[in-house]
Structure formats: C-alpha cells, structure tokens
N, C-alpha and C positions, 0 to 999 in steps of 0.2 A: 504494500500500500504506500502511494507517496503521499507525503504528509504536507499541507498549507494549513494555515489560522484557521482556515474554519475547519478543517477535517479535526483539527487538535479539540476544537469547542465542543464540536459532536458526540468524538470518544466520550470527552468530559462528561456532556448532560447524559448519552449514553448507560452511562458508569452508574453516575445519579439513579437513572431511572430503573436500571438492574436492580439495583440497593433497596431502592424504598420497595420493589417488589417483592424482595427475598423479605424483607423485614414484614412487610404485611401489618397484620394488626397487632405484633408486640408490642404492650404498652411499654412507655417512655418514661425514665424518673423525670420528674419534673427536679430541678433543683432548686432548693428555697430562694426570695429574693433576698433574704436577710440570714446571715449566720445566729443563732441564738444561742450564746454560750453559759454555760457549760456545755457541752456536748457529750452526749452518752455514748461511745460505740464498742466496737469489735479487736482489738487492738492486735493482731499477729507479728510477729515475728519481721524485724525489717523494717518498723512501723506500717506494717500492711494496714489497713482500715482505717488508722489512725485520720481525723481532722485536724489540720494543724495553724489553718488560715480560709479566708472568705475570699473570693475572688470575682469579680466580673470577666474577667476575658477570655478565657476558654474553657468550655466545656466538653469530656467527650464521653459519649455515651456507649458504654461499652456493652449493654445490653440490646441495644439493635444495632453497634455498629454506625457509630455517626460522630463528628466534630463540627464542634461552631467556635467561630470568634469572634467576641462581641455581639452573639443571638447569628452570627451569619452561617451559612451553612457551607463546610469545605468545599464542598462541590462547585457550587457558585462562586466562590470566592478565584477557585481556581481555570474556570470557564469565562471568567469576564474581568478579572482585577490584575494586579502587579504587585510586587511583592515590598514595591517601594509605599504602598497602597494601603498593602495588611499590615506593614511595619508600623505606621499613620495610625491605623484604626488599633491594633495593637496599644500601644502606646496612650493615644488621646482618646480613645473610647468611642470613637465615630468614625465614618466615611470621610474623608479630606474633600472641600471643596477643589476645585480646581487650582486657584490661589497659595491653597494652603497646602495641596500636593507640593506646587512649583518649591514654596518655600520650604517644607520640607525636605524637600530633595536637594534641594540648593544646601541648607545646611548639613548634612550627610554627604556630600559630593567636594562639599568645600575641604573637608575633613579625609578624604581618600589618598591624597599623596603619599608614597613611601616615607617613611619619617627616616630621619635621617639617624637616632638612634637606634633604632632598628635593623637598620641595614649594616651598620656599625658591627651588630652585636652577632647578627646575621653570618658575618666574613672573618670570627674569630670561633662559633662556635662550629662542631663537626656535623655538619647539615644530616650528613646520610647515615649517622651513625644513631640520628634520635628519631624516632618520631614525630612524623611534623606537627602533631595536638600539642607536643613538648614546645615547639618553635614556636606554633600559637601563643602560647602562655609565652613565651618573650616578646612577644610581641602586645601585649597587654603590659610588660613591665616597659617598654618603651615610648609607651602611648601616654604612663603615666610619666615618666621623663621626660616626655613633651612640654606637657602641660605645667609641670616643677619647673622646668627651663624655660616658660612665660611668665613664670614667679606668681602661681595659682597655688595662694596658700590651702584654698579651700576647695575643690574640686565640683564645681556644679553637677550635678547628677545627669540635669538634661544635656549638657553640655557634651558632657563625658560619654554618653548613651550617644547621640549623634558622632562620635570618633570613635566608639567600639564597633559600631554597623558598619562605616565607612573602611575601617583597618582592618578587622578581621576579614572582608572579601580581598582587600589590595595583600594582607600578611598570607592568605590562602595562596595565592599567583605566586606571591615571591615566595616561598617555600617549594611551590611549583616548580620555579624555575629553575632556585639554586640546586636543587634533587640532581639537575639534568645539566648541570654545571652551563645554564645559556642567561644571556643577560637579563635584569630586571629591566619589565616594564611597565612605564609610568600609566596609570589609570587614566581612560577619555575622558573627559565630562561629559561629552555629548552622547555616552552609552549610559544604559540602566546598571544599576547595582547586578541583573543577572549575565550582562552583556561584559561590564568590568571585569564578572570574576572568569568569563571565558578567556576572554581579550588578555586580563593580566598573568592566566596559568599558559596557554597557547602564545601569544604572542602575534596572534591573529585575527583580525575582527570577526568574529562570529557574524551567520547569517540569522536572517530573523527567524527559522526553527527552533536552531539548536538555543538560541535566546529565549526562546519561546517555554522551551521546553526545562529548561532549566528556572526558569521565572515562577512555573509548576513546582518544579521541587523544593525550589523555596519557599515557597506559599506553605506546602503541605508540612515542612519540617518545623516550622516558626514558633508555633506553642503547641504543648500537650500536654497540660493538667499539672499536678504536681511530681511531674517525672523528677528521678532520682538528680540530673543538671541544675533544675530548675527551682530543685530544694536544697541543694549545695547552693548556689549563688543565691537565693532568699537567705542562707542562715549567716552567709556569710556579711550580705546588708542588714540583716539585724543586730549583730554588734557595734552598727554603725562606722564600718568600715566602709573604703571608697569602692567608687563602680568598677573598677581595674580589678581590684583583690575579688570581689565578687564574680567577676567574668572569669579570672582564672580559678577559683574555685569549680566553677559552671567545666570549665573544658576537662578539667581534671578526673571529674565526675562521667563525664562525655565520654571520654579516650575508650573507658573499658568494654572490652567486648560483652557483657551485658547488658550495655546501654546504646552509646552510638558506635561501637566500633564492629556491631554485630553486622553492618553492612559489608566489611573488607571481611567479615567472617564467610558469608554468604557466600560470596566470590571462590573464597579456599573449596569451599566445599563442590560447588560445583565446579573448580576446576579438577578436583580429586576423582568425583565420580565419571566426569571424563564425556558421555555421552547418556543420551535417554535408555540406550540400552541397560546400562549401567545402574541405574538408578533401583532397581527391586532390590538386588543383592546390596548395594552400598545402605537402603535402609534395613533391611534385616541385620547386617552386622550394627548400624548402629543402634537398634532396638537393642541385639543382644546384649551390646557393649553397655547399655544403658547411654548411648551419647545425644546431646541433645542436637536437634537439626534447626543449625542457626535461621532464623528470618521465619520462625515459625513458632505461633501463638506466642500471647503478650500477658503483662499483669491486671490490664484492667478489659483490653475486650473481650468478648465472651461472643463475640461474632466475626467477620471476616471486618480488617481492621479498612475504612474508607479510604486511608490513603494509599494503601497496596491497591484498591478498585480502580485508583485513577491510573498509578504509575505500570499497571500492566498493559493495559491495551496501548500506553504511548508506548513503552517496552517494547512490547511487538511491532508496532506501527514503525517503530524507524528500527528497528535491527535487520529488518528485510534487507538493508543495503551492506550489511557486513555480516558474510557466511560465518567469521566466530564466533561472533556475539550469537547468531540465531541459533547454534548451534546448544551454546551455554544455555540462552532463553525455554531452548526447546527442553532439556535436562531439566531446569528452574518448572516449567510446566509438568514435566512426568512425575519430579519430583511432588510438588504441590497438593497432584491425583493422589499419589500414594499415600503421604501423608496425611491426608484428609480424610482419605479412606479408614485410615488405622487409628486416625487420635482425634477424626469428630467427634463423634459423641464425647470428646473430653473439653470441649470448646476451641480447639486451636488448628486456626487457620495462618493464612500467612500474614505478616505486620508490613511495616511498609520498609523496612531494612531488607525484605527478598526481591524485591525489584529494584528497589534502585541503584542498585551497586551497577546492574545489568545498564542503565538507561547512562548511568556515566561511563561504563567500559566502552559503549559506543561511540560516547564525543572522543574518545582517546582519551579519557581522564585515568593516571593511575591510581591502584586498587589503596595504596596507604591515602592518599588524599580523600577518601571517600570521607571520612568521618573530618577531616575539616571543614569540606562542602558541609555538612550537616551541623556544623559551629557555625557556619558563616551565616545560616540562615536561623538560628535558634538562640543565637544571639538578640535577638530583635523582641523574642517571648521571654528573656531573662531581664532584660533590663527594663521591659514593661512590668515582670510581676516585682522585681525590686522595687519600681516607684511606687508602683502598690502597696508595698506592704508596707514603704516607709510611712508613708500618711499616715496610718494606724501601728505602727512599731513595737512588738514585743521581742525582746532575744528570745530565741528558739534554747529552750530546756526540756528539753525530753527527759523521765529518768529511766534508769537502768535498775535491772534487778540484781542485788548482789549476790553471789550463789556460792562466795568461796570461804574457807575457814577464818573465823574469829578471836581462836585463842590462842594461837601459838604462842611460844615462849621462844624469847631470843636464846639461840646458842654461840656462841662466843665461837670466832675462828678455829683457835687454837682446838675445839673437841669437834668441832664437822669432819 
C-alpha cells in the first residue's frame, strides 16, 4: 500500500472504529471529577492500586482499551493534530488557538539549538560505550548549565519545560549522530519538532510521510497515566527540586527494559526468532522457559492497548517498501496470533512497545535509539504532570513494611 495524509487518517479512524466495535457495550469507569481524600484502596506490591495524586490530563482506560488527553480521544488526536498540538493541550489544559500554537512553538523552537555544553560534554564522554538514555540525562545536566550560565538563580519551570521538549529531540539527533561518528546537525526552525528529530538523527530532510508518521508516534507516546517515568519525575518535583533533576529522574526510570526500553527488547526478539516460521517453537520454548514475550500485555490494560491499534496498520502500510522490515512485521504478526491465542483469556495482548520498534526500523532508525524516540516524546507528559502536581505539592512518602530482625546484639570484631 502506498501511503499519502489521507491514506494515514483513514488507517487512523479505521483503527478507531475496529476498537469501539470490539469494545461494544463494556461499560466504562467513569473517573471522579474530584479526588476525595483519604482514599481507600487495594495496595499491591510495587504500589500497584495505590492513589497517589489527582490529575486532569490523561486518562487510560484499560478496561475497554482507550486513552484521552484532556477528555480527547487518542485516536482523534492522532488523525487530525500534531504533536506540537498535544504538547499545548498537555501542558495548558486546552486546544491552542492558532496564535497560541505559533507562540508556543516559537518558544520550544527558540530553545532547540545544540547547546554548546553539551556538545562539550558530548566529545569527552565515550559515546558508544553508554547508552544513549545515559547521554540523555547529560544532556539534561547541560540544559541546566545553560541556564546557570545566564545566571538563573531560580529556574522557571515553564521556562525550563519549553528547553526540555526542545533538547531532548535536538540531544536524541546528536546522540544519533555521534553513535555513527558523522557530524552534528543544527535543528531547522522551519521543521516540526517531529521533522527536527528526523532531520537532526538523519541529516536529511524528511519527506512529509515519514514526518507524518512519526508526529503519530509522538502523539501516542506523550502521556500515560501514572506510569513508573512519570512517577519518578512527579516524586522527584515534589521535593521541590528543579525541572532538569526531574526529567533525568523520568529517563532513568524510562531506560529499563520494563518500561520504555521494552521497544529495543521487541526488536531482539524478533530478530532471534528469525522468520514466521519460527515463531511456534520460539514460543513454546519460551512458555517452557517461563520467558516473558517483550511488547506483550501491560499493567493496567486488560484489553488490546489503543496505541499498538494505531501503530500496526501504519506498521504495515509503509514496511511494504522494505522486504526486512516486512519480513520482521510478518514474525511481529505470527507472533501476536500465537500469543493471543495462548494468554487471552489472561488479558494480554500487545502494548504499543510491539510495533513500534518495527515503524522506526523502517525510517532506518537504530534499535538503541528506540527508547530515546520514546523520551523525546514523553517528555512533554512529564513536565505537564510536574506542573501539576506543583500547584497542589505534597512530597511523595510512601511507607514501607519493615520485615527484618529487631534485637540483635552488637558483636565486637575481635569474636565475629
């Protein structure tokens, strides 16, 4: 299939309209418009069930399978918006007028230049030897070295949140490049934030698809609930610490493969199982093994998660033009069948880390950079629920159960 703007809208509504059919008449929680505290709940292991905070901006509803931002619905969002759009609404709680886009944009754009400590820090550390979530976070310690070095005693938040969206797409490129030992380059203004982060990892203007298509992935990655990121970088603005310490909290939390790095996991795996054939036997040994199959079911949906509905049919839709990728897509599909077959009735279907690892191997994106794509865009949901939570600020104290001995008696070196 070849792919233009409107074929990509179509998938989209599509997708949509698959979804609310499988969903049918599951009713929906509503969720309260007001937090009313104390709260009673469930607490497991992990703080699973735990309430920890109220929120307006996203919701995902993991019993039919759906996400909103700000009351929007991901599907719409992702069928007619931009990512510079959901960032806007994100953040200030509504749609941007058209004005207020420009100006938005304008401040996020004005903030994208390689920073010059940065790139400093960039040319003494051993690029290939860290992971680049690792380079991220220096790049967050440079972003605050910026701002010390305009002699900003006090760090505005808003300020700081428009240079973390801005740098974390320009520090994802140049991490890009330095990997492939080719020179850094400088951000357009006259591109989107999903155009830049092509432009500055490539070094070549993307066409408006693959701009297109990754303006998608942004969208879809940007918030999701109190994920394990986005409660690292809240706990970390609740000691009233700056937006920088909080954003690299957030990536730190990100890196690991059961959160965002389960995309570069996905990838391994279907490059190990090798083709569709493959795929029966590679999941029976790893049932036996008891291993778990990256990109496959989540903590809170209990249904097939809406952002893997949207990123498989563009998935397919552009892999058609490179026999690897379709090849991997097609394994990623046998597998899915098999899976779903054997651990539906357990609720786990695929999340949105099993495609899209697939939709960046296509742009030529490499497999480590997957989970900074996924920083670059969920940056944008971190530094909304931070502003969030400062308005109403409590430090996060959770307690712990103590479980271990209370009376020992000190034994002096000399008789141990």
């Amino acid at each position: 299939m070849s792919l233009d703007q409107s074929t990509i809208t179509e998938l989209i509504l599509e997708a949509k309209k698959k979804a609310y059919e499988e969903i049918g008449n599951v009713e929906a929680p509503t969720p309260p418009a007001e937090v009313a505290w104390p709260v009673n709940c469930d607490v497991k292991p992990g703080l699973e069930g735990a309430v920890a905070a109220g929120s307006k901006i996203g919701f995902v509803d993991g019993v039919r399978g759906a996400l909103v931002y700000r009351g929007y619905d991901i599907f719409d969002l992702c069928a007619h918006s931009t990512f510079e759009e959901v960032s806007y609404l994100l953040m200030f709680g509504t749609l941007p007028t058209k004005l207020e886009l420009e100006q938005f944009t304008q401040q996020v754009r004005s903030r994208m230049s390689i920073l010059e400590s940065t790139r400093k820090m960039y040319e003494v550390l051993p690029v290939n030897s860290l992971h680049p979530m690792k380079l991220l976070e220096v790049a967050m310690i440079g972003a605050d070295a910026e701002d010390s070095k305009a002699g900003e005693k006090e760090i505005d938040d808003l300020q700081a949140a428009y240079r973390v969206i801005g740098q974390m797409t320009t520090a994802t490129g140049m991490i890009a490049r330095k990997r492939k030992n080719l020179p850094l380059v400088e951000p357009d203004p006259d591109l989107s934030l999903a155009g830049n982060l092509l432009y500055t990892m490539t070094g070549e203007k993307p066409d408006e698809i693959s701009t297109r298509l990754m303006d998608i992935a942004l969208i879809l990655h940007a918030d999701h609930g109190m994920n394990a990121s986005t409660f690292t970088a809240m706990v970390v603005t609740s000691t009233l610490s700056d937006m920088y310490f909080a954003m690299s909290g957030g990536l730190g939390s990100l890196k690991g493969p059961l959160h965002g790095g389960a995309n570069e996991a996905v990838l391994y795996d279907l490059e190990e199982i090798g083709s569709p054939d493959n795929v029966d036997s590679w999941f029976k040994e790893a049932q036996k093994n008891r291993r778990k199959v990256m990109g496959m079911g989540h903590r809170v949906y209990k249904a097939y998660d809406p952002r893997a509905r949207v990123l498989k049919p563009l998935a397919d839709a552009y892999s058609h033009q490179y026999p690897d990728i379709r090849q991997l897509l097609d394994t990623a599909e046998k597998l899915e069948k098999v899976a779903v077959e054997a651990m539906g009735d357990k609720m786990i279907f695929p999340n949105v880390d099993f495609y899209s690892g697939l939709l960046y191997r296509a742009m030529g994106i490499e497999t480590l950079m997957f989970t900074p794509l996924f920083a670059a865009s969920r940056v944008s949901g971190w530094v909304a629920r931070c502003m969030e939570y400062k308005e109403n600020n409590r430090i996060f104290r959770p307690r712990g159960i103590y479980t271990g001995e209370t009376d020992l008696h000190y034994v002096a070196m000399k008789d141990r």
